[in-house]
C-alpha positions in Angstrom: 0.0 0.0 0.0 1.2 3.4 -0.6 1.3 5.5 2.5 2.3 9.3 2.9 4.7 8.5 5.6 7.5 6.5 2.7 8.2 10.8 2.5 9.0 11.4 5.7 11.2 7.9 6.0 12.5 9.0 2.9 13.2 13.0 4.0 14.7 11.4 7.4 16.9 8.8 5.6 18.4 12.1 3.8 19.0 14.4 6.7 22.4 15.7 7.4 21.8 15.3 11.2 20.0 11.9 10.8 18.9 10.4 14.4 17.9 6.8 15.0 14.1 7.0 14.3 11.2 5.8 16.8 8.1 4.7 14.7 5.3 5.2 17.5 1.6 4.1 16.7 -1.1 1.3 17.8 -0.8 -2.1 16.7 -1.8 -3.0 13.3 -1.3 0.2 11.5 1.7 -1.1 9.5 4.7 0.2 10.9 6.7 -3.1 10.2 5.0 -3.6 6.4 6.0 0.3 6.0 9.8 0.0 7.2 10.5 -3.1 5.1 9.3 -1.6 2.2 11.4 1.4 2.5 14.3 -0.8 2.9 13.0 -2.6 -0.1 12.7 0.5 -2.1 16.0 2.6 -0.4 18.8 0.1 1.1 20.8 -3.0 -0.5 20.0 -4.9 2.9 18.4 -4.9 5.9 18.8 -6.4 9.6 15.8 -7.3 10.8 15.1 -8.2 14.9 12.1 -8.5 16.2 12.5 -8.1 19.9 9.0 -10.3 20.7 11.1 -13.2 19.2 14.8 -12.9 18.8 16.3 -13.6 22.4 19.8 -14.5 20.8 19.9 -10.2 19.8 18.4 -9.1 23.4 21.1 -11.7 25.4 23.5 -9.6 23.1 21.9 -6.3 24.3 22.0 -7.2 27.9 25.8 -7.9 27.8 27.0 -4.4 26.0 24.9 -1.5 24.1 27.4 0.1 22.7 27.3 0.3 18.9 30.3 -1.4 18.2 29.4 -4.5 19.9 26.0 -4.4 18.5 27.1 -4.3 14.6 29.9 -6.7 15.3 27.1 -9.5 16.8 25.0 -8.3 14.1 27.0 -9.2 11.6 27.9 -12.5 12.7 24.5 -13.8 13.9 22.9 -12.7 10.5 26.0 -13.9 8.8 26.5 -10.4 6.5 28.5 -7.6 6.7 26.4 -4.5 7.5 27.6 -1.2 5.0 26.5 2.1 7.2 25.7 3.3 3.8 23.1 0.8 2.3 22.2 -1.5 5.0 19.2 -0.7 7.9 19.0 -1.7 11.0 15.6 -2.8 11.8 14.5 -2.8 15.7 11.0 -3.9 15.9 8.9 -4.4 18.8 11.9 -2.6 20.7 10.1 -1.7 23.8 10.1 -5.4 24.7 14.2 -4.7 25.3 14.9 -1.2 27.0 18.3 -1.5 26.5 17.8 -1.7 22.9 15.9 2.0 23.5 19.0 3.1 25.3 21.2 2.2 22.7 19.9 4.8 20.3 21.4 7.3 22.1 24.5 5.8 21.3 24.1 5.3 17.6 23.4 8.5 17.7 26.6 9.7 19.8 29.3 6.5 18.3 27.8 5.8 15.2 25.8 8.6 13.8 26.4 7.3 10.2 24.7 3.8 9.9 20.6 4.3 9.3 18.7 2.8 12.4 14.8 2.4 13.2 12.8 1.3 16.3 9.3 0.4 16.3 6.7 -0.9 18.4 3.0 -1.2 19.5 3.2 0.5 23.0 6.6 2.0 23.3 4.8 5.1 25.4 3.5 2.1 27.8 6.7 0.5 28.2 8.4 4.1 28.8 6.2 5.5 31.1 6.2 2.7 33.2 9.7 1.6 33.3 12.7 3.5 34.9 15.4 3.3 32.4 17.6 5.7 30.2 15.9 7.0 27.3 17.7 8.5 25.0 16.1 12.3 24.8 16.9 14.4 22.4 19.2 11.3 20.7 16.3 9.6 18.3 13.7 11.6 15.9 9.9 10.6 16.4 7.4 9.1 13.6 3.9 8.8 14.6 2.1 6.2 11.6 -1.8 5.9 11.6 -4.4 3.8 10.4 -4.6 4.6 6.2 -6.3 8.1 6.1 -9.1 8.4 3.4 -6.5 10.1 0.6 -4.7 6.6 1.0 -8.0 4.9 1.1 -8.9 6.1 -2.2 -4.8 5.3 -4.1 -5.6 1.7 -2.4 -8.7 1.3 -4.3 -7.3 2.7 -7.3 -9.1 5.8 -7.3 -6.3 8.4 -7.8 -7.8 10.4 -10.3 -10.2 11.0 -8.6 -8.3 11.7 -5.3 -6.4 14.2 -7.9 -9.4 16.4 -8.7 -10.8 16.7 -5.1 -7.4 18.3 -4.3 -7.9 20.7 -7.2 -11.1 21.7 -5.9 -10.2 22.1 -2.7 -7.2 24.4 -3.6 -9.3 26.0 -6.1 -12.7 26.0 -3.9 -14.1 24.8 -6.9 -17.7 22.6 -7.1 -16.9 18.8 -8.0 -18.7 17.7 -11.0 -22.3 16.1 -9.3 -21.2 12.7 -10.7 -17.5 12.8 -9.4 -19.3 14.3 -5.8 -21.8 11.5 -5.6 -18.6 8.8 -6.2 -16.4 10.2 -3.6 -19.4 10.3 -1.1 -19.8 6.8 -1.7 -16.2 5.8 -1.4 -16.3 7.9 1.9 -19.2 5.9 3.2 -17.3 2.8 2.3 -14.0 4.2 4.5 -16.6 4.8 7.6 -17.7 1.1 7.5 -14.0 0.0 6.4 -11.9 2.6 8.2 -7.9 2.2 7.7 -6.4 -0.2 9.4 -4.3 -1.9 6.3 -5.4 -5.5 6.9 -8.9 -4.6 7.2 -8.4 -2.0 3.4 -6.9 -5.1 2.1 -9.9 -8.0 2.9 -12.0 -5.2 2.1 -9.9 -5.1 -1.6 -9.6 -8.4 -2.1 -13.4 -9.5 -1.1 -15.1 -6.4 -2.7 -17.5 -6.7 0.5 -18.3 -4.5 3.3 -18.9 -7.6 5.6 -15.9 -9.5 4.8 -13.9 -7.1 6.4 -16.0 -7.5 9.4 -13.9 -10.0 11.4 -10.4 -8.4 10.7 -11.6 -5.4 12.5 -12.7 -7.5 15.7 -9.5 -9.1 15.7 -7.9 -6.0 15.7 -10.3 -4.9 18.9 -9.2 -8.5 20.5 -5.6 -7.9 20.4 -6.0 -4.3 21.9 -7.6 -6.0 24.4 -5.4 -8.5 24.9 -2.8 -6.2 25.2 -4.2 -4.2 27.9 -4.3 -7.4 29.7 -0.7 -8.0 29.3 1.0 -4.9 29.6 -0.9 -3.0 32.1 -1.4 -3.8 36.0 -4.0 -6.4 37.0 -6.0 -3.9 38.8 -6.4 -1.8 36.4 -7.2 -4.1 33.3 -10.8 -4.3 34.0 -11.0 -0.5 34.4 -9.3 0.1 31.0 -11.4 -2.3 28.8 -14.2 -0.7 30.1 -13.5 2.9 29.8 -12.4 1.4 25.9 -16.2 -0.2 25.3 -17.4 3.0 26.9 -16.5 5.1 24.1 -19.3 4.2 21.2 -21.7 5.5 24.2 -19.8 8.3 25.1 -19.6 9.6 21.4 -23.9 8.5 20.7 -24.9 11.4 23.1 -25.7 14.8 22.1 -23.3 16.4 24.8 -19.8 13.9 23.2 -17.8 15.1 26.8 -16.2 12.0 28.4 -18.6 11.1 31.6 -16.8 8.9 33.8 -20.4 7.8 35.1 -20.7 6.1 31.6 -18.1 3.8 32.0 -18.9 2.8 36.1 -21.8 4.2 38.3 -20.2 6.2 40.5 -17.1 6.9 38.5 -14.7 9.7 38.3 -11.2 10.7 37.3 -9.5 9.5 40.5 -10.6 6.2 39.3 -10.4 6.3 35.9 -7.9 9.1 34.7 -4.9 6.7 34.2 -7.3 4.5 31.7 -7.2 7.0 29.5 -4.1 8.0 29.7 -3.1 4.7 28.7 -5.6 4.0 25.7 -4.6 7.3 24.5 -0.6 6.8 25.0 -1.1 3.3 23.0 -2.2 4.8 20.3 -5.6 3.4 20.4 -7.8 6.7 21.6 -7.4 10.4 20.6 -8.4 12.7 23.1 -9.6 16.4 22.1 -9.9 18.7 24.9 -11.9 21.5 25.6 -10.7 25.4 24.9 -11.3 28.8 25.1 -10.1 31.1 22.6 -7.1 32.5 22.1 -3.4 32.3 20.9 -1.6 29.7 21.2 -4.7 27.6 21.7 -2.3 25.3 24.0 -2.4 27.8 26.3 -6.2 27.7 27.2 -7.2 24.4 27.1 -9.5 23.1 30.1 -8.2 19.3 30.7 -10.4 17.9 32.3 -13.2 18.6 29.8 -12.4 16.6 26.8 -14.5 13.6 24.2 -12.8 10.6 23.3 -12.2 9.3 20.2 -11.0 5.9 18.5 -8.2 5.8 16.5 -9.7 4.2 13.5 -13.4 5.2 12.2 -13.9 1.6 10.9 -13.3 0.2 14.4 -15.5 2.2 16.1 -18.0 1.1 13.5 -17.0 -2.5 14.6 -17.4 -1.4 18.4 -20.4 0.1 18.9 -21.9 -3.0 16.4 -22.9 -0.2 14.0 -25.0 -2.1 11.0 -23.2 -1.7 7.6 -26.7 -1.0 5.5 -27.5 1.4 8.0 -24.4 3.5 6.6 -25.3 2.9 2.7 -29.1 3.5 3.3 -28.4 6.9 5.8 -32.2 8.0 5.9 -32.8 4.7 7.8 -30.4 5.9 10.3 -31.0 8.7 13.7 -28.3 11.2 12.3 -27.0 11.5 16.2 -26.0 7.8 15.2 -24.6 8.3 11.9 -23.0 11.6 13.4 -21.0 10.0 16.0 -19.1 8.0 13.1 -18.8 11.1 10.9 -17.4 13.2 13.7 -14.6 10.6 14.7 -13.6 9.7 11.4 -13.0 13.9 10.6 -11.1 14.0 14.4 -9.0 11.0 13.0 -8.3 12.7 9.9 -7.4 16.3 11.3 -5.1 14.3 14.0 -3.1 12.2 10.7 -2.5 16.1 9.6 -1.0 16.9 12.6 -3.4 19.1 14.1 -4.4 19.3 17.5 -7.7 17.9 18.7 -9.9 20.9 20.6 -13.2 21.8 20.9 -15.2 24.8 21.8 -18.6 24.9 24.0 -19.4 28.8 25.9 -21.8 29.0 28.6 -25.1 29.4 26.5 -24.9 25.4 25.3 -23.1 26.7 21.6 -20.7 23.8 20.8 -18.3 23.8 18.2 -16.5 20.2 17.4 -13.3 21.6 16.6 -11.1 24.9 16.9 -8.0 24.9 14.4 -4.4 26.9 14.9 -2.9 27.4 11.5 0.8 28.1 11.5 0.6 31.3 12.1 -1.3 31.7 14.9 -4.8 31.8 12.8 -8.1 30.3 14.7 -10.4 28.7 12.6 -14.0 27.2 13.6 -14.7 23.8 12.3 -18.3 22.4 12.0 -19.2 18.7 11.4 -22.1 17.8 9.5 -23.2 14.0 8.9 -25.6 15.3 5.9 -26.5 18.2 3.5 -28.6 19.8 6.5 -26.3 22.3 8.1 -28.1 24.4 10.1 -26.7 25.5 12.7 -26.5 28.4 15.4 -23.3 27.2 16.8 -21.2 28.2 13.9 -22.8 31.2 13.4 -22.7 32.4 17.6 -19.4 31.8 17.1 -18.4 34.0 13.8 -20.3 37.0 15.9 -18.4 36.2 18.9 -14.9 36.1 17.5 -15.0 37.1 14.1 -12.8 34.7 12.8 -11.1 35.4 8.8 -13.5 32.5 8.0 -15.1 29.3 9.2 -15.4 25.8 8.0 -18.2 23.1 7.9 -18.0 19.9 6.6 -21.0 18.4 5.3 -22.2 16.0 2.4 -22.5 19.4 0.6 -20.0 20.0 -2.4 -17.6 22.9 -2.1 -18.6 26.3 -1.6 -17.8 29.4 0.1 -20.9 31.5 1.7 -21.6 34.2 4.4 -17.6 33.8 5.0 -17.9 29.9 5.6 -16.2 27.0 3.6 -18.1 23.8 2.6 -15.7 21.1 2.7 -17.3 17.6 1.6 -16.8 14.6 3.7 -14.4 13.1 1.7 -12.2 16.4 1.6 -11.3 16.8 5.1 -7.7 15.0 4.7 -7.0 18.3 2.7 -7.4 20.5 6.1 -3.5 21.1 7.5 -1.8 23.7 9.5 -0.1 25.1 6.5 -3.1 25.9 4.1 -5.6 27.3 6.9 -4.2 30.5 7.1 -5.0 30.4 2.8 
């Protein structure tokens, strides 16, 4: 599969102060299949360890970290000689060996020249809970994600048409009502699907909507069964259900996280570190509440915030969401179809690299998200699960704050009225820091 992050392990493979590079993200999203392509595509060889599996490499670890000893053992338990020029070194599942972590920073001091990579599932679990040397300020960081909808549409051979919603967007432009209709369509298909890669490929290979179906509940599974590994026996029970609590948090009208959802009686005393850990592994995204002002950082209230699932098509999968229900959307309550539409654009905006806030004052006006463009700009974002977009949120806010402009995303085609910009569904990957301030 073609993903947008081969750029940015191809812009890090060229830097002239090249780190060793952590891969962070949640199990499943293709970090491994992503690396060994690059060294497919970029290097002569590669070294593969997997540290789940190779204890011969970790025994070697334990002894000495420094990177001499490493490549030397290297070399001789893989039986090739490793060139710091066209061979990569491959560290997978590295928080299973901290020392491996710790080594980075000496790669990075001894050997700056050979090209090394780290990745694993829960690498913020394993840090945060550990006391060990981590090698701060010696490594650069690479967050990967479940497929967004622009890869979506290159893996089902749709570029073409993934080529002329860019040029409407940068154009603000109207798609052609045909072209509008088939994106819509492929859009619904990614909210059923989402874009975990194993799920995008049963769902390639099948042609089906329901094939795909028991992928994503093995995908759930594992994140369970992680929790139940790597995290404290007492608090396993609290996790997995603060997890299945978040189809119910997202189905209300009022999306903030209510710790009585997930237990009678619940708060964040008793909660709190649940979600800290779904959202350090990778499988929640948190968007927090904020007043307004710049930088937006500065005025967030924590401990008002919704939850959200990394991946559209598992929350589909999680809250047992039926597939025809999301091709036939006038069977559907739109608060229903609305909690899917309004994770899959917090998804999207968080692949961008924007951060996740929200907006509420004290006369119940809500606004799903508030952007910060490079430069400082704050820009109102309005979700919309249909082409019925009233709303007297949006517009509270323009009189409140008159911002340079506002967005809402709707099943609408592009537009630009009373100083607001339709974005369709299927355009919201387009949204990034650097073309909001456009």
């Amino acid at each position: 599969m073609q993903r947008k992050a081969m750029n940015d392990l191809i812009n890090w493979k060229n830097k002239k102060n090249r780190k060793p590079l952590l891969l962070y993200g949640a199990r499943q999203v293709g970090k491994t299949y992503l690396v060994k392509e690059f060294a497919n595509e970029y290097f002569k060889d590669i070294i593969y360890v997997n540290f789940e599996t190779n204890n011969i490499v970790s025994k070697v670890i334990d002894e000495d970290i420094s990177p001499e000893y490493i490549i030397k053992n290297l070399e001789i338990i893989f039986n090739k000689k490793i060139d710091k020029d066209n061979t990569l070194i491959f560290f997978d599942e590295i928080q299973r060996n901290t020392r491996a972590l710790t080594s980075l920073k000496y790669f990075y001091e001894e050997a700056p020249l050979y090209y090394v990579i780290g990745a694993g599932s829960l690498q913020r679990i394993h840090i945060n809970s550990k006391e060990f040397s981590f090698p701060v300020g010696k490594v650069d960081f690479l967050t990967i994600y479940p497929l967004s909808f622009d890869e979506f549409l290159i893996s089902t051979k749709n570029d073409l048409l993934l080529e002329k919603i860019k040029e409407c967007f940068s154009k603000n432009e109207q798609m052609p009502s045909l072209l509008h209709k088939q994106a819509l369509d492929l859009y619904y298909n990614y909210l059923a699907i989402g874009g975990m890669p194993e799920v995008v490929n049963e769902f390639i290979n099948s042609n089906s909507l329901i094939s795909p179906i028991d992928y994503q509940k093995s995908i759930i599974d594992s994140y369970k069964n992680d929790i139940t590994k790597y995290s404290e026996t007492t608090n396993v029970p609290k996790i997995i259900a603060t997890f299945d609590s978040i189809p119910v948090q997202l189905a209300k009208d009022n999306k903030k996280f209510q710790y009585k959802l997930v237990q009678k009686g619940g708060t964040s005393t008793i909660f709190g570190d649940s979600i800290y850990w779904l959202v350090n592994a990778g499988i929640a995204n948190k968007c927090v509440k904020t007043k307004i002002g710049v930088p937006l950082k500065m005025y967030v209230e924590l401990d008002s915030f919704k939850l959200y699932m990394n991946d559209v098509g598992l929350l589909t999968n999680l809250s047992e969401f039926p597939i025809y229900l999301i091709k036939n959307r006038e069977a559907v309550n739109e608060v229903m179809i609305g909690m899917l539409t309004e994770n899959y654009v917090a998804s999207s905006l968080k692949y961008n690299g924007l951060n996740l806030n929200y907006w509420k004052n004290d006369f119940n006006s809500e606004l799903d998200f508030i952007l910060q463009s490079k430069n400082g700009l704050i820009i109102p974002l309005e979700v919309k699960s249909s082409n019925h977009t009233k709303s007297k949120s949006l517009n509270n806010y323009m009189k409140e704050y008159n911002p340079k402009y506002g967005i809402r995303v709707s099943s609408k085609n592009f537009g630009f009225k009373n100083n607001i910009k339709s974005v369709p569904l299927y355009a919201v990957f387009c949204i990034t820091a650097n073309n909001l301030d456009n």
